[in-house]
C-alpha positions as CSV (number, residue, x, y, z in Angstrom):
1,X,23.1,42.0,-7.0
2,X,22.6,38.4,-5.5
3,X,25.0,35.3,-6.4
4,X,25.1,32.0,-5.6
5,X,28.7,31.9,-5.4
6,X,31.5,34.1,-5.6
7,X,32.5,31.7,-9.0
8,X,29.2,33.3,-10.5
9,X,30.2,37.2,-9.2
10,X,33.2,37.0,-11.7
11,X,32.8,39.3,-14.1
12,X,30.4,42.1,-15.6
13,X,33.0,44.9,-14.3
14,X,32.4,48.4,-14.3
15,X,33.4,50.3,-17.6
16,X,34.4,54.1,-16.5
17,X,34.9,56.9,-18.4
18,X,38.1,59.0,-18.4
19,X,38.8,62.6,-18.6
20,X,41.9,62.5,-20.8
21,X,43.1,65.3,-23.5
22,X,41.5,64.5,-26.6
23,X,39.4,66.4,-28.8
24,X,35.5,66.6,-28.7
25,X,34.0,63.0,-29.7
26,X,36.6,61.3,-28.2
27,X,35.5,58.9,-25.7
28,X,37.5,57.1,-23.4
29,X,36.8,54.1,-21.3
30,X,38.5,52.3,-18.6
31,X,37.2,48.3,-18.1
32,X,38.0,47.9,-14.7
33,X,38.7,44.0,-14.9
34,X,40.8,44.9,-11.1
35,X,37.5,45.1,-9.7
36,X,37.0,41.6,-10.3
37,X,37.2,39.0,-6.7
38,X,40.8,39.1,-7.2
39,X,41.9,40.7,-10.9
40,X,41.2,40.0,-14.4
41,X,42.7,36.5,-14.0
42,X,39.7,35.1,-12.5
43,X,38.1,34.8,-15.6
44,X,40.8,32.9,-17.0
45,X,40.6,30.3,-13.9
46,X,36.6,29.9,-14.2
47,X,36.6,29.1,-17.7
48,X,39.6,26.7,-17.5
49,X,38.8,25.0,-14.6
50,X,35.3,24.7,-15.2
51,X,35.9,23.2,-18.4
52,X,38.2,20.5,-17.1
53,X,35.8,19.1,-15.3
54,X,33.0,19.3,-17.7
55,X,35.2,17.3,-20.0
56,X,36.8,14.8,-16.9
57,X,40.0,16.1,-17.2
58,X,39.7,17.1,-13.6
59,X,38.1,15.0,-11.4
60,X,36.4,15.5,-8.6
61,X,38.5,16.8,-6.0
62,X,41.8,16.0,-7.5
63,X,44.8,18.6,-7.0
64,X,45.2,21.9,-9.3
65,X,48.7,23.1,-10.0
66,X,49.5,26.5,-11.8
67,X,52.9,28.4,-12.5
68,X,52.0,32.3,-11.5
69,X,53.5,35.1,-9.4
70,X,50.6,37.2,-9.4
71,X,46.9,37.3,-10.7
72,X,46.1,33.4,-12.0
73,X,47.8,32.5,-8.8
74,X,44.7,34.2,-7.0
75,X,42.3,33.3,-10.0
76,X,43.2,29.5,-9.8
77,X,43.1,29.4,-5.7
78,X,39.8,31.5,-6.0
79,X,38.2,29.2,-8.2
80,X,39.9,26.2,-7.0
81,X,39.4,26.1,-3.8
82,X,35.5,27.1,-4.1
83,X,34.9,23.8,-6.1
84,X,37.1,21.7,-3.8
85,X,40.6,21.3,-5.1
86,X,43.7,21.2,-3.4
87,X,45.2,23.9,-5.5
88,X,49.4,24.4,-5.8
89,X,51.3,28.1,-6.9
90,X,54.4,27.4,-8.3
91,X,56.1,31.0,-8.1
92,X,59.2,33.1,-7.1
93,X,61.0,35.0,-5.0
94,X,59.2,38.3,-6.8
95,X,56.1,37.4,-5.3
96,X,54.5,40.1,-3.3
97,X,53.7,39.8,0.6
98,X,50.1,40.9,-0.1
99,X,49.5,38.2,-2.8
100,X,51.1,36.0,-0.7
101,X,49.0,36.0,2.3
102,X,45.6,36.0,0.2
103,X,46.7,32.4,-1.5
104,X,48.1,30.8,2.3
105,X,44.7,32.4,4.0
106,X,42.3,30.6,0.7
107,X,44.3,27.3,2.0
108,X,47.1,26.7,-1.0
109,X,50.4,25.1,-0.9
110,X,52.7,27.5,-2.5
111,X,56.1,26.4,-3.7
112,X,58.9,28.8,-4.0
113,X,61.9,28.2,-6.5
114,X,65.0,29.1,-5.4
115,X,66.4,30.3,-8.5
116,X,66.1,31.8,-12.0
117,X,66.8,29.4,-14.7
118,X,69.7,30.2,-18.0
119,X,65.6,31.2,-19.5
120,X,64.6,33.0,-16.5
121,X,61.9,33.0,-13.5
122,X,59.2,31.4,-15.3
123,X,61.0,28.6,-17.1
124,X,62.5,27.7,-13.6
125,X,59.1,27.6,-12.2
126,X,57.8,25.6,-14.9
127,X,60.2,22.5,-14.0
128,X,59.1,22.5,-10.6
129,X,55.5,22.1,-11.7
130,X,56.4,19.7,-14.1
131,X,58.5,17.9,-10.6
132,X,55.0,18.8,-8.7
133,X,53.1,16.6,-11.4
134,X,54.4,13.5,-11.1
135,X,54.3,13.5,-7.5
136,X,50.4,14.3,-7.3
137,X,48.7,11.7,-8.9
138,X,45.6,13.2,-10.9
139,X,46.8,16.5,-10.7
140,X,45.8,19.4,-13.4
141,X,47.8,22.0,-14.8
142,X,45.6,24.7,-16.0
143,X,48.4,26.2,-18.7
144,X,47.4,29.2,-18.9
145,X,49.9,30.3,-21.3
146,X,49.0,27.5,-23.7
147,X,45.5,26.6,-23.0
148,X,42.7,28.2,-25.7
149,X,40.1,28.2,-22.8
150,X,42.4,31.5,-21.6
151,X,41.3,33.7,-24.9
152,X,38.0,31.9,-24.6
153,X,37.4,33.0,-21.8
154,X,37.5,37.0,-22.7
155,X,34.6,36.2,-24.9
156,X,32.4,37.5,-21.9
157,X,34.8,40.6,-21.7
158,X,34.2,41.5,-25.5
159,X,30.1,41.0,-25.0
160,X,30.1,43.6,-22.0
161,X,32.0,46.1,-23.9
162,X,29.5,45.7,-26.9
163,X,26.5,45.7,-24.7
164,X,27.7,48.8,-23.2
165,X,29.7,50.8,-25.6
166,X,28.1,49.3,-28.6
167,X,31.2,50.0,-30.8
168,X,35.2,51.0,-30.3
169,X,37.6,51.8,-32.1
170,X,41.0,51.3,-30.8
171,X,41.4,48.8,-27.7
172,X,44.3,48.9,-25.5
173,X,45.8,45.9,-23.3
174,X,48.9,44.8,-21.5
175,X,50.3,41.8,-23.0
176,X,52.0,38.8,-20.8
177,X,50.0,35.3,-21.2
178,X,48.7,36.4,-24.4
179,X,45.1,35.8,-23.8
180,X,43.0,39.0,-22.2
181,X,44.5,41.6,-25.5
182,X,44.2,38.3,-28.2
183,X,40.9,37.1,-27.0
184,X,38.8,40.0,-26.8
185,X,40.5,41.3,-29.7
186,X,39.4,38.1,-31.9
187,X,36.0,38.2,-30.3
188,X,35.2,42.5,-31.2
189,X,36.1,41.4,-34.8
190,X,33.5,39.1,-35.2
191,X,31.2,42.3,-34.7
192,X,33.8,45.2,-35.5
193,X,36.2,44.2,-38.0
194,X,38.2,47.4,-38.4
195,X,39.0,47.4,-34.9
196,X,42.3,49.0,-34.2
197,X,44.4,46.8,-30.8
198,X,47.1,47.7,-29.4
199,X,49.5,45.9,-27.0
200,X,51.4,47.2,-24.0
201,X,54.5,45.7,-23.0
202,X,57.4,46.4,-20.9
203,X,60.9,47.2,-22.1
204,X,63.2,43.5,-21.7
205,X,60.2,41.4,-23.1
206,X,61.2,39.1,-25.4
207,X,56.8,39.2,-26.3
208,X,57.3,41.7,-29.5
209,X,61.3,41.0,-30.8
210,X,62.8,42.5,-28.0
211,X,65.7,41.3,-25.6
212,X,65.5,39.4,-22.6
213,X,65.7,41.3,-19.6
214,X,64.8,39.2,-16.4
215,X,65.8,42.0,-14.2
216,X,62.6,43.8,-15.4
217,X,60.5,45.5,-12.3
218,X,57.2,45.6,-13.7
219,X,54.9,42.5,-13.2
220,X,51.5,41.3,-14.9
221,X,52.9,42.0,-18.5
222,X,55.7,41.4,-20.7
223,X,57.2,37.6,-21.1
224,X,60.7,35.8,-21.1
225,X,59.1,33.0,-23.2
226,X,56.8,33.2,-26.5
227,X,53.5,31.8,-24.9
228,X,50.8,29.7,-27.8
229,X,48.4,32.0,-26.5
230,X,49.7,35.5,-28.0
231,X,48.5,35.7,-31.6
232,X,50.5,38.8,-33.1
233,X,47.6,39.3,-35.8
234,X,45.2,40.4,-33.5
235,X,47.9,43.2,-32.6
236,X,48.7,45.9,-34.9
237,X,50.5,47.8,-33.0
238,X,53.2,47.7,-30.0
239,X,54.3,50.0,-27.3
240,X,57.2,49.1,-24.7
241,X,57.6,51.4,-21.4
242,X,60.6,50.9,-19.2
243,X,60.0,50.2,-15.1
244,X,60.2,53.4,-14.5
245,X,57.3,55.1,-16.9
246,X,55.3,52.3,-16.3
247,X,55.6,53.2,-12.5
248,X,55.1,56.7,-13.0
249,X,52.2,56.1,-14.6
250,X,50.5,54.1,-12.4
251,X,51.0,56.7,-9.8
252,X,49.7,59.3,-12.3
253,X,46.3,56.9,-12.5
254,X,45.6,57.3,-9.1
255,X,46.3,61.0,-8.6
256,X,44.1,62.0,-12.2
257,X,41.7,59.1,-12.0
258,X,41.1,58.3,-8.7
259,X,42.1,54.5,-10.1
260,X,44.0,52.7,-7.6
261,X,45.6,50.1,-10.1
262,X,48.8,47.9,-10.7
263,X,51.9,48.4,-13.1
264,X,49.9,47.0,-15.8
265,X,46.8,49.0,-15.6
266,X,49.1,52.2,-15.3
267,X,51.1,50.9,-18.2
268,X,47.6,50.8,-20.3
269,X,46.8,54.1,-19.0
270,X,49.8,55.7,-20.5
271,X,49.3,54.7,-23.7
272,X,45.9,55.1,-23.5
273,X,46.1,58.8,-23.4
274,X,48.5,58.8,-26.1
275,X,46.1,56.9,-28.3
276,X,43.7,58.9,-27.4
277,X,45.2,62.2,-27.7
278,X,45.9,61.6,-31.3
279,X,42.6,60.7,-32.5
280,X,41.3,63.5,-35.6
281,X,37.9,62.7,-35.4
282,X,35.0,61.1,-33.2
283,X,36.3,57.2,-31.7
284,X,35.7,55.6,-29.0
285,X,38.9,54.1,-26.7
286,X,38.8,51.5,-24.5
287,X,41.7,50.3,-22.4
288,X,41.6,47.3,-20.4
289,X,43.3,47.7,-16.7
290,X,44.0,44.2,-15.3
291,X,44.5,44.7,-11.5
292,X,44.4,46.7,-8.8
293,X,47.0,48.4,-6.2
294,X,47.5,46.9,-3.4
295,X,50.1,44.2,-4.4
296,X,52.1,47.4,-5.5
297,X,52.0,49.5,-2.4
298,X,55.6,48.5,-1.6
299,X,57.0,48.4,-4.5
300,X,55.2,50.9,-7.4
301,X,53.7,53.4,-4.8
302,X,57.3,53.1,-2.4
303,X,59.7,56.0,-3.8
304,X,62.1,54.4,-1.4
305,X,62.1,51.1,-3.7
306,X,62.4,53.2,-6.6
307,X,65.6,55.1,-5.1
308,X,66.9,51.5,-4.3
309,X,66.1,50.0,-7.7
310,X,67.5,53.0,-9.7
311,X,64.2,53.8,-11.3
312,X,65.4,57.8,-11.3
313,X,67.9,57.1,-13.5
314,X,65.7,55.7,-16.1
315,X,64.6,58.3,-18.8
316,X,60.7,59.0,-18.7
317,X,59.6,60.0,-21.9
318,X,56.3,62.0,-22.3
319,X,55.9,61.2,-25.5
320,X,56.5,57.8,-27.3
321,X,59.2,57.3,-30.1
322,X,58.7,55.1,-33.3
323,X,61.2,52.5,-34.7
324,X,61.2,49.9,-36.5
325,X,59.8,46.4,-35.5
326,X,63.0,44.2,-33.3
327,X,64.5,47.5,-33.0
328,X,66.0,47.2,-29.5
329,X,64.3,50.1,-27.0
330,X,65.4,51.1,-23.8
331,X,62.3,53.2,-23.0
332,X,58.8,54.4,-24.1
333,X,58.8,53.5,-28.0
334,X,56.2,52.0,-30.3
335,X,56.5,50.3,-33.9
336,X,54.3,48.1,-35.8
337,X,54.5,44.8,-35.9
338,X,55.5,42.8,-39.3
339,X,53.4,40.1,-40.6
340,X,54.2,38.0,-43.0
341,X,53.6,38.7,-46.2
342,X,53.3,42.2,-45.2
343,X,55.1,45.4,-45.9
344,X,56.6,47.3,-42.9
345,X,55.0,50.4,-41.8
346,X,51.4,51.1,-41.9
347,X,49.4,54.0,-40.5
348,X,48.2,54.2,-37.0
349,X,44.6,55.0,-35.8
């Protein structure tokens, strides 16, 4: 398939279907968003950046600034860079060697903070961007955590799982900017509104009513800060998994899927089998894996790192536990969020 640019070869992944234990009628699906340029993220930076400057909120040429330690840091440099911006990461010490290298070899400055703020690692990266801004005259912060062009932009997601699929039933994402899960949630209801979502998020989130836990290992999901982009009534229901199931099960997606993906794409495929494994009749299940592997070869796939970290002492549950909404969990539980208005406790799909 010919492109004109590799801005126009974002997108239109491959959905694959998985063999998981589920009874006949079942159908489960895997949107591999990974195989993306970089990850999912570079849909978020197309739509974003490509609206600025339709609007002249970025000019021609002027400099692109983004807080990220992983995926819109490689969406933003990707899409940057192509049309011509300088383009700044704002990140952290967490930031990966492999990640790293790809954003210094596309030609970005990246700026390292030193230190995690009283609100953690990303509030501490946001004040050096907002430093950064008023030293680059004309510069543009894409915002992803705030700016609606980042659920916008899954509108294309939602259309290739219709065009494919034609219907689902349940749909299954990590949660961390708020904008892959809520926007193609909010777009499969305009055509499927008794879609079932649910939202995977790691255990020391504050996303879901949970404590703060900076220390957390996993990266791509969870959140020290509420972002404007996550809309809890898209999400009906929640599932935290501690560092060390997530892990497990991203090492589990390679050796039964032949999937090579991140901590977040493992963390969806956990609970994807769960969801699917308690289906009672014909559905189809879709589960939306972010980004791929090789960020994660030191750290995920390193049993070394995991012995240094303490991950074996974590408990690995094989089955999730249900409590009650701002419950505090310590690893794999589920619960369903409260609404207002609403009455806790509803049943699942």
């Amino acid at each position: 398939m010919l492109f004109d640019s590799v801005i126009d070869a974002i997108g239109a992944t491959p959905l694959v279907s998985l063999r998981v234990p589920a009874i006949d009628g079942v159908r489960v699906h895997a949107k591999l968003e990974m195989q993306n340029l970089f990850a999912m993220k570079d849909r978020v930076a197309r739509q974003i950046i490509l609206a600025a400057r339709a609007t002249g909120e970025l000019a021609a040429g002027a400099p692109v600034i983004e807080s990220s330690s992983g995926t819109m840091a490689l969406g933003v440099a990707l899409v940057g860079t192509a049309l011509g911006h300088p383009v700044h990461i704002v990140t952290d010490p967490r930031i990966d060697e492999v990640t790293l290298a790809k954003l210094q070899a596309l030609g970005c400055t990246v700026h390292v903070v030193e230190r995690m703020s009283e609100h953690g690692w990303q509030s501490a990266r946001l004040e050096l961007l907002t430093e950064l801004l008023e030293t680059l005259p004309g510069a543009f912060w894409p915002r992803q955590y705030s700016n609606p062009q980042n659920p916008l932009a899954y509108r294309f997601l939602a259309a290739e799982l219709l065009a494919d699929v034609g219907h689902i039933d349940v749909l299954v994402g990590a949660v961390g900017s708020g904008g892959s899960l809520c926007g193609t949630a909010r777009a499969l209801r305009e055509k499927l509104p008794d879609l079932w979502v649910v939202g995977v998020d790691c255990v020391g989130s504050v996303l879901f009513g949970q404590p703060d836990w900076p220390q957390r290992l996993q990266s791509g999901l969870g959140n020290s800060m509420i972002p404007p982009n996550l809309d809890p009534a898209q999400i009906d229901e929640v599932h935290w998994l501690n560092d060390r199931e997530a892990f497990e099960s991203t090492r589990a997606l390679a050796a039964q899927q032949q999937i090579f993906g991140g901590n977040t794409s493992g963390s969806v495929y956990k609970v994807l089998r769960h969801v699917a494994g308690r289906q009672t009749g014909p559905a189809v299940v879709v589960g939306i894996m972010p980004d791929r592997g090789d960020r994660y070869a030191d750290t995920v796939y390193d049993r070394e790192h995991w012995r240094a970290n303490g991950l074996y002492d974590l408990v690995d549950r094989p089955e999730p536990e249900q409590v009650g909404y701002l419950e505090p969990v310590s690893s794999w539980s589920y619960a369903f969020p409260v609404r207002e208005g609403e009455v806790p406790g509803c049943e699942s799909v």
